[in-house]
C-alpha positions in Angstrom: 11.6 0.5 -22.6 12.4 -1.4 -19.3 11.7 0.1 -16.6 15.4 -0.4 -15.4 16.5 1.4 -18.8 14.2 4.1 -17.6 16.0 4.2 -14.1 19.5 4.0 -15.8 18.6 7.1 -18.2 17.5 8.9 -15.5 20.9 8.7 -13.0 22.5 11.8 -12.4 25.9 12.7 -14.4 27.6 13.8 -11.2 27.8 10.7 -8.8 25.8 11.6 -5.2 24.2 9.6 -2.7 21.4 7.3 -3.5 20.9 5.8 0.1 21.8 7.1 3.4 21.2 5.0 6.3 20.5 6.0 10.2 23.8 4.8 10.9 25.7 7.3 8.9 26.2 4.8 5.8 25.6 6.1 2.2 25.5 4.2 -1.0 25.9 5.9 -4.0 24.4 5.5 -7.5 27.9 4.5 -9.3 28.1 2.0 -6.2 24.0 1.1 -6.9 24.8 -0.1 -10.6 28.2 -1.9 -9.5 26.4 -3.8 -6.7 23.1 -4.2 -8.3 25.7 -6.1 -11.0 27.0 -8.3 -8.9 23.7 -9.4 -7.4 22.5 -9.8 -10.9 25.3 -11.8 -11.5 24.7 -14.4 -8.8 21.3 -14.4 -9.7 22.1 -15.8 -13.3 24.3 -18.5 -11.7 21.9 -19.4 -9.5 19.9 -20.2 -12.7 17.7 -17.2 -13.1 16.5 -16.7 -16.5 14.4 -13.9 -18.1 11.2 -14.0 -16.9 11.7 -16.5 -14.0 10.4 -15.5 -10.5 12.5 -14.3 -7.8 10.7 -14.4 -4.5 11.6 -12.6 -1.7 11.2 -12.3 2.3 13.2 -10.6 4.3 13.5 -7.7 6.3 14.2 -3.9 4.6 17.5 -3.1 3.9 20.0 -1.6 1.5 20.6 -5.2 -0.5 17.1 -5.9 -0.3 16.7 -3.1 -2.3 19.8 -3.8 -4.7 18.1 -7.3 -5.3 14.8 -5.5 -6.7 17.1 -3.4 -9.0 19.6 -6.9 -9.8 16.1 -8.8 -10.5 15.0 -6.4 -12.9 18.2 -6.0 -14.6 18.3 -10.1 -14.7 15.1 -9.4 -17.0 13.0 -11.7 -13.8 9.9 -11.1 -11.9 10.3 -9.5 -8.5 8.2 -11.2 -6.4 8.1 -9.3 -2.7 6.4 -11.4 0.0 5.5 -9.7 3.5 7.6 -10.6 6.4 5.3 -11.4 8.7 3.7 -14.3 6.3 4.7 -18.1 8.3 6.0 -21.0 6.1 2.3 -22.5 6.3 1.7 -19.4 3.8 4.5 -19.3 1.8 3.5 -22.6 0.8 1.1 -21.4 -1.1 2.8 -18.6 -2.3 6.0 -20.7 -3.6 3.9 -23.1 -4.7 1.5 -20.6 -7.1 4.1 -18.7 -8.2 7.1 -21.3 -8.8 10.0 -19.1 -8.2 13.4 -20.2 -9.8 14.7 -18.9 -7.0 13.5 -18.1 -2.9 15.5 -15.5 -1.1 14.7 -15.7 2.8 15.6 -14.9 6.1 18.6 -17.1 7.4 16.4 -18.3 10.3 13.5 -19.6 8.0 16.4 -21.6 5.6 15.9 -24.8 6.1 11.9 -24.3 6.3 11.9 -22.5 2.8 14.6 -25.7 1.5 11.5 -28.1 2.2 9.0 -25.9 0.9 11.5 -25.5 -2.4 12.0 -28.9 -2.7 8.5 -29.5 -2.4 7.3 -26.9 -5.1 10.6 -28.4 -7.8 11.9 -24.6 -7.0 16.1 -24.5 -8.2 17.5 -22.3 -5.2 17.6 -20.9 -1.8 19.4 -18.2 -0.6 19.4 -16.0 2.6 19.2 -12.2 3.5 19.1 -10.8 7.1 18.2 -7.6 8.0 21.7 -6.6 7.8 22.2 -7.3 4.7 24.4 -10.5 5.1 23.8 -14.2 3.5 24.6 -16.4 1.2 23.3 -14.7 -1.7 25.8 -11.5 -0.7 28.4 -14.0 0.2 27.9 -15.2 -3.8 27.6 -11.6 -4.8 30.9 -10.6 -3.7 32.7 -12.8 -6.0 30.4 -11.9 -8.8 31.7 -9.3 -11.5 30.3 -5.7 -11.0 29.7 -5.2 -15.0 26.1 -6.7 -16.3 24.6 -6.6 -19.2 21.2 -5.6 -18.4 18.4 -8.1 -20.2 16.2 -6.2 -22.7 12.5 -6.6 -21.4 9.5 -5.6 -23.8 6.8 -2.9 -22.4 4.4 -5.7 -21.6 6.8 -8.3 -20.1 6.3 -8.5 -16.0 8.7 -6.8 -13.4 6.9 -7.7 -10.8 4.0 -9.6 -9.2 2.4 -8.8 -5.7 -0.3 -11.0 -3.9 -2.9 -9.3 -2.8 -3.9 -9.6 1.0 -6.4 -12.0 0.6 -8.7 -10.6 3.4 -11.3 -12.8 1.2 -10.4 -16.6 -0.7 -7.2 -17.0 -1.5 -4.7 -14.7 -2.2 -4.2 -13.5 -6.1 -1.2 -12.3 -7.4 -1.1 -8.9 -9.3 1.1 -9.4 -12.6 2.5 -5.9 -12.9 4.3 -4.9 -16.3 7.6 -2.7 -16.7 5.0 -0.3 -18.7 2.6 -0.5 -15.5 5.7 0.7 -13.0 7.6 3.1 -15.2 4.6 5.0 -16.5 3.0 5.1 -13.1 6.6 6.5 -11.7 7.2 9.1 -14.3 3.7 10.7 -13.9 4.8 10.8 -10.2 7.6 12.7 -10.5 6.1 15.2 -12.3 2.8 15.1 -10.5 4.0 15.7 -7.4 7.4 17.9 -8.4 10.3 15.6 -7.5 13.5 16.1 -8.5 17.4 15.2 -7.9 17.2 17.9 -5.0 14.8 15.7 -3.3 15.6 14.1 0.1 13.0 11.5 0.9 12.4 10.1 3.7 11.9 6.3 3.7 10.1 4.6 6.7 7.9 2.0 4.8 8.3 -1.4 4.6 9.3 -2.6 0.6 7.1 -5.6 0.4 4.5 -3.2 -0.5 3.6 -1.3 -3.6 3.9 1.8 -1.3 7.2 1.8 -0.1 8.6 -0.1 -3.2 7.1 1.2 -6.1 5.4 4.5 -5.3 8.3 5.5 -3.2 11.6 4.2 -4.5 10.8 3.8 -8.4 9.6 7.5 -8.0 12.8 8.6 -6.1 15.5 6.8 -8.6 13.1 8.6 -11.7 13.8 12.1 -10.0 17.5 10.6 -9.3 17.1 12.0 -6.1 18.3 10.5 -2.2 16.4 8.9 0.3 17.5 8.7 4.2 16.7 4.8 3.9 15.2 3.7 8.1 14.6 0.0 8.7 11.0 0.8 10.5 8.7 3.6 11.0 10.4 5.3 14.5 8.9 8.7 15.3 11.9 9.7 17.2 14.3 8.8 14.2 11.7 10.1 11.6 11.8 13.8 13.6 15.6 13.5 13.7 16.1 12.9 9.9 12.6 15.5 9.1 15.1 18.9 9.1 17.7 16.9 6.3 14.3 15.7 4.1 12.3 17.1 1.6 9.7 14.9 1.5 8.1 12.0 3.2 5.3 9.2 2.3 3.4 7.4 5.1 0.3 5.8 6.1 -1.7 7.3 8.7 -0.5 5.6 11.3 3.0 7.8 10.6 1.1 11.2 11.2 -1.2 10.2 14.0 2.1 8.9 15.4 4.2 12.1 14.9 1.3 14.7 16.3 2.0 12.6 19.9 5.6 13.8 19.2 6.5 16.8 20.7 9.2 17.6 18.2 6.6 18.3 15.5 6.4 21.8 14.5 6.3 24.3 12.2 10.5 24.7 12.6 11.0 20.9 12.4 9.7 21.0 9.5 10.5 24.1 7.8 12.7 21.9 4.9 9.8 20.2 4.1 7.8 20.4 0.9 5.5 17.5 0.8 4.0 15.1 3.1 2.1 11.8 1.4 -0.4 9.8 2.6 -2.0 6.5 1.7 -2.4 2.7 1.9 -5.6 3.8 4.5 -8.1 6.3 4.8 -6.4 9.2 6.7 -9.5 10.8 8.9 -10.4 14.5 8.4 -9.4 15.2 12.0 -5.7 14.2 11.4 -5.3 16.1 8.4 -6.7 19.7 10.2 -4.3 18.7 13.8 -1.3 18.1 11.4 -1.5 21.2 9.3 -2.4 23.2 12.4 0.6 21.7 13.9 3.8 22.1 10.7 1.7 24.8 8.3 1.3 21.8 6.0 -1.8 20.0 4.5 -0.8 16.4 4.1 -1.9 14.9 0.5 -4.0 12.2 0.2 -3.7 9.7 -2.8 -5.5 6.8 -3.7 -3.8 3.4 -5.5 -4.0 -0.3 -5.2 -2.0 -3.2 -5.6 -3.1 -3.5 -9.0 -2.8 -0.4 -10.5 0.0 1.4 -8.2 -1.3 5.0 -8.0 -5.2 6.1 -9.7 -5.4 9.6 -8.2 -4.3 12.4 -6.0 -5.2 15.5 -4.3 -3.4 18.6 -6.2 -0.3 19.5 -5.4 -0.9 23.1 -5.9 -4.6 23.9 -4.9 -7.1 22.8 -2.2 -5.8 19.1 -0.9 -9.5 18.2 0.5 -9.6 16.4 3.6 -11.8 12.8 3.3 -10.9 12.7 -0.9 -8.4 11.3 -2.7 -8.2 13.8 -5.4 -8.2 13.8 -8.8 -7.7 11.2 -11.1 -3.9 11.1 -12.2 -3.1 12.3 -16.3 -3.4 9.5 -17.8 -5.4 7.7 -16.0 -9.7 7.4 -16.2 -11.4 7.0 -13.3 -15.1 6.3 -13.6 -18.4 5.3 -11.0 -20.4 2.5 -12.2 -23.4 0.3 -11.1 -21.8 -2.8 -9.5 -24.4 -5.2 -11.1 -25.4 -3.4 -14.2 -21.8 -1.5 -15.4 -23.8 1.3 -16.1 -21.8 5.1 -15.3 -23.8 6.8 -12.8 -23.3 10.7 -12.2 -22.2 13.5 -9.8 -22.5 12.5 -6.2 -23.7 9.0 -7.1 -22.0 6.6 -4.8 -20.8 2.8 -6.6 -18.4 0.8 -7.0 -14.6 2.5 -8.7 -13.4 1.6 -12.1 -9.7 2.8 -13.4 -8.3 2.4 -16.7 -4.5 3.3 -17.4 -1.3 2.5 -18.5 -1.3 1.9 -14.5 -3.4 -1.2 -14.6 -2.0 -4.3 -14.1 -2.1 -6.9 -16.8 -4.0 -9.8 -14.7 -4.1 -11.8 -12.0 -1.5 -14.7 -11.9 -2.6 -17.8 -12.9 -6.1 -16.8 -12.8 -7.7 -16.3 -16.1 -11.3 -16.4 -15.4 -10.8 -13.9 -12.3 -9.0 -11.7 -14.3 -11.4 -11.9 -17.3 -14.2 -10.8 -14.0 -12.9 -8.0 -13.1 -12.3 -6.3 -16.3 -15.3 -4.5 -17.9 -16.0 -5.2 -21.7 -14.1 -1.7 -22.8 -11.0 -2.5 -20.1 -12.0 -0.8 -17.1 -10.6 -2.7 -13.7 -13.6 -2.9 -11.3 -11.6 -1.9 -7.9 -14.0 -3.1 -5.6 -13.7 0.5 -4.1 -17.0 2.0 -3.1 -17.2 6.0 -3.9 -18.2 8.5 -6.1 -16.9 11.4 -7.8 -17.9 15.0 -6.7 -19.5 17.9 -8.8 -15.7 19.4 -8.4 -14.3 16.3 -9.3 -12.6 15.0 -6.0 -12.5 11.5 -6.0 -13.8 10.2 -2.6 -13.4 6.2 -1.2 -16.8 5.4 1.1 -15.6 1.6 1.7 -14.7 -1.8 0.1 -17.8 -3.4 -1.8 -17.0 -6.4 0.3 -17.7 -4.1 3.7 -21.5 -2.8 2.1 -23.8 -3.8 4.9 -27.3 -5.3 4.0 -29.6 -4.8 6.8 -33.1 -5.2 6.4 -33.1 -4.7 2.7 -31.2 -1.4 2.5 -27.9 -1.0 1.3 -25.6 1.0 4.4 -21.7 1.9 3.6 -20.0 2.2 6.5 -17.9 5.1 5.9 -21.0 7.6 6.5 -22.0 6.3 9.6 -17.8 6.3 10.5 -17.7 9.6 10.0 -20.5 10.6 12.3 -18.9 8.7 15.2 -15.8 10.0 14.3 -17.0 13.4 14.4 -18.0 12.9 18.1 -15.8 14.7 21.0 -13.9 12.4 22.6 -13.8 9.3 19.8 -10.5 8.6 18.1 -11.4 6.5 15.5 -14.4 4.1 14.4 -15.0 0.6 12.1 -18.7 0.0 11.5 -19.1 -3.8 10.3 -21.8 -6.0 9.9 -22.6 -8.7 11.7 -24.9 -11.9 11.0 -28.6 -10.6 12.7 -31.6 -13.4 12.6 -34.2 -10.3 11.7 -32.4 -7.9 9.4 -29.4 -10.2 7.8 -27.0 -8.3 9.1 -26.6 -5.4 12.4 -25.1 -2.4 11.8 -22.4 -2.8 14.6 -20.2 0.2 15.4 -16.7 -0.4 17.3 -14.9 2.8 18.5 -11.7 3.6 19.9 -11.9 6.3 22.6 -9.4 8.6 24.2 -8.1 8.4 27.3 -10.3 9.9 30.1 -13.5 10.5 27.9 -16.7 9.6 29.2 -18.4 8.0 26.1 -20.9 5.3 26.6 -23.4 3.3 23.6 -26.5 5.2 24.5 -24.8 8.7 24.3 -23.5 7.8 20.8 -27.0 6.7 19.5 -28.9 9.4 20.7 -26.7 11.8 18.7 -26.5 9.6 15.5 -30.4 9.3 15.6 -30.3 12.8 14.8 -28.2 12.5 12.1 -29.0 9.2 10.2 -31.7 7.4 8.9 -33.0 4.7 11.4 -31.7 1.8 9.0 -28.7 3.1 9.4 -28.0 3.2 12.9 -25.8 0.9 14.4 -27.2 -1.7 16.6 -24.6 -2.1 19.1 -21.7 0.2 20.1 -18.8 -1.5 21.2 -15.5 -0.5 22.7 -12.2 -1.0 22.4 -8.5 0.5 23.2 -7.5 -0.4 19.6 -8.9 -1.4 16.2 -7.0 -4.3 14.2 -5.0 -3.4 11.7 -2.7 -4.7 9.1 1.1 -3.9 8.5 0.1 -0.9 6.1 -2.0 0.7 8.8 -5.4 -0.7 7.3 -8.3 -1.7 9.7 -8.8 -5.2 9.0 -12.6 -5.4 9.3 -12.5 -9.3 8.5 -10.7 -9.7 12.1 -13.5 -7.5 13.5 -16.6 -9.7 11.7 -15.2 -13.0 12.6 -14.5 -11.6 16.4 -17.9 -10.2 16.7 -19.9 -13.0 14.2 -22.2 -14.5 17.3 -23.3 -10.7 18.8 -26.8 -11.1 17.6 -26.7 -15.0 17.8 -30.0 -14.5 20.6 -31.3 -11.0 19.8 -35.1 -11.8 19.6 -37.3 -11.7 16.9 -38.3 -8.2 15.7 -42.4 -7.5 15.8 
């Protein structure tokens, strides 16, 4: 089954609202399919055929989101690009993928027409953020009725580039059995249904806000309060009509500087989501302290949308990302042997699911590397899986720190930092040292007013850690780099701080 068929068998008899904007605006689900129609419908005379690529940038609105649902209907490949890429990168994007058709923002036209032209891609049309362009425009003449194109359980719906924070960037090919299995075990995982009110402040270029969230919501053919951006004052005035809410971390830590949060505010609330980013122990206690609820933490990826969760009934465990989802096997292996190591035992994360995507675009060879012989997907996720079986992240392999021979993830030296009075939030990286390969380097964001220096930090973690462990250097900094889903981006931070031991004098 498609994974629009799915969405179409699961739309409420009775008509209600689908979207609701901040301006008062609502969008229904008989006007969803009638709009969504007419979309498709410019998109097959545009020349869109099944399984051609439709990419996309532009900003989040309503017909952004009707061109995801006319795309799938069209029987293409959704192909979501982040907003804040420059035409030097969707170069490479246009040009790997080869779109039939480029939807962009009216400002970037005639930049995206000499990139098409260049790449042999058919069309160009244009989206703003309020929904107007020439692709509307051709809409609106369009006939409402479609006849939705049959797509096989393996045939793509979508393909997302990874961020590419290392080489180039690959592009996830994610199959209509990938989404729609991935959303149904959501909806019942985490109890939606048509009552649901979610509230919708992520951006939809990411698997986050456009699969997790909205393939979830229409599969519980429930309503979303639809906001253009993450606004804690418009977030707290839409909290008392919403039943639920997913965010990164950034969302919470936001809302707990909001005085409007509290237990009353958010007395209609049943569940608040987190992921995309580690959320830090600290926020999870302030925030339940503050509304009476424990926020849950889950744990997905590009490609393979959502791996695990904390329970929805039972102990939601601050610093884990739960258990692994039904369906879904999660497993801790050797990173150079394969082999399955036990309890406790931290290496690298390997899934396997109907979740998992099917490859990487274009990419044989890399997709052939990171599958295991009996189809698990090496993540690239450093963890291990407790004696209770809660799922916990340490780190990215890519962020292991080699120093003097011995292997150091950063998360456990994070979390002693972050466990210091007075420190908001810590990155240890490593940096290139002339003795030991690479310093453990510690960067920490402070709060306002406290007295924090490097030698008070050391002298406490030298209690607490293993010599090799300790960082090096403590630096400090008002704010840690982070990426448009809230992640610190500890590349940035390498490259920024790659020459710090350039001189540092030979050890004895």
């Amino acid at each position: 089954m498609s994974l629009f068929e799915l969405i179409r068998s699961r739309i409420p008899a009775q008509d209600k609202t689908f979207l609701e904007m901040a301006d008062g605006r609502r969008i229904g689900y008989r006007e969803l399919l009638a709009r969504s129609g007419r979309i498709a419908n410019a998109l097959v005379l545009r020349g869109v055929e099944p399984g051609d690529r439709v990419a996309v940038q532009v900003e989040k609105s309503p017909e952004n989101l009707l061109l995801y649902l006319a795309t799938l209907r069209a029987g293409a490949v959704y192909l979501p690009l982040n907003t804040a890429y420059t035409l030097a990168e969707l170069d490479y994007f246009i040009g790997d993928a080869r779109p039939a058709l480029v939807v962009g923002d009216p400002g970037k036209r005639d930049g995206l027409a000499e990139i098409a032209a260049r790449h042999g891609v058919g069309a160009v049309d244009t989206l703003d953020s309020q929904g107007q362009g020439s692709l509307t425009d051709a809409a609106a003449g369009a006939p409402a009725d479609f006849a939705d194109v049959p797509r096989a359980d393996d045939d793509l719906a979508a393909i997302l580039y990874t961020s590419g924070t290392t080489g180039r960037s690959k592009g996830a090919m994610l199959t209509q059995r990938n989404l729609g299995s991935n959303a149904l075990t959501l909806v019942d995982y985490w109890r939606f249904t048509g009552a649901d009110v979610l509230l919708h402040a992520l951006p939809i270029y990411h698997t986050h806000g456009l699969f997790v969230a909205t393939n979830t919501l229409l599969l519980a053919g429930g309503s979303m309060i639809f906001l253009p951006r993450f606004d804690a004052d418009e977030v707290m005035r839409f909290i008392p009509k919403a039943t639920a809410m997913m965010g990164v971390p950034t969302f919470y830590t936001r809302l707990l500087q909001h005085p409007g949060l509290t237990r009353e505010a958010c007395a209609h609330m049943r569940l608040f989501v987190s992921g995309s980013a580690p959320l830090l122990a600290e926020t999870h206690r302030e925030f339940r302290e503050r509304t009476g609820h424990a926020i849950l933490e889950r744990y997905g990826m590009t490609e393979t949308n959502m791996n695990t969760s904390n329970p929805y009934d039972g102990d939601r465990r601050a610093g884990t990302v739960g258990f692994p989802l039904p369906g879904v096997e999660v497993r801790v292996a050797d990173a150079e042997t394969g082999a399955a190591l036990g309890p406790d035992e931290i290496g690298v994360l390997e899934v396997k699911g109907p979740n998992v995507f099917s490859g990487y675009w274009r990419m044989p060879e890399k997709t052939r590397a990171e599958f295991r012989p009996d189809g698990f997907f090496i993540t690239g996720d450093v963890g291990k899986i407790d004696r209770d079986g809660y799922v916990h992240i340490v780190g990215r392999a890519k962020d292991l720190i080699i120093t003097g021979g011995f292997n150091v993830y950063p998360k456990e030296v994070e979390s002693e930092i972050d466990a210091l009075p007075g420190v908001v939030e810590s990155a240890v990286i490593g940096c290139p040292h002339p003795d030991f390969g690479e310093g453990v380097t510690a960067v920490v964001v402070c709060a306002k007013g406290a007295a924090m220096t490097e030698s008070a930090v050391l002298d406490v973690l030298a209690a607490r850690l293993a010599r090799f462990k300790l960082p090096k250097r403590v630096l400090f900094v008002d704010d840690l780099p982070r990426n448009t889903m809230g992640k610190v981006q500890k590349n940035v931070l390498r490259e920024a701080h790659k020459d710090l031991y350039a001189n540092a004098a030979k050890a004895g």
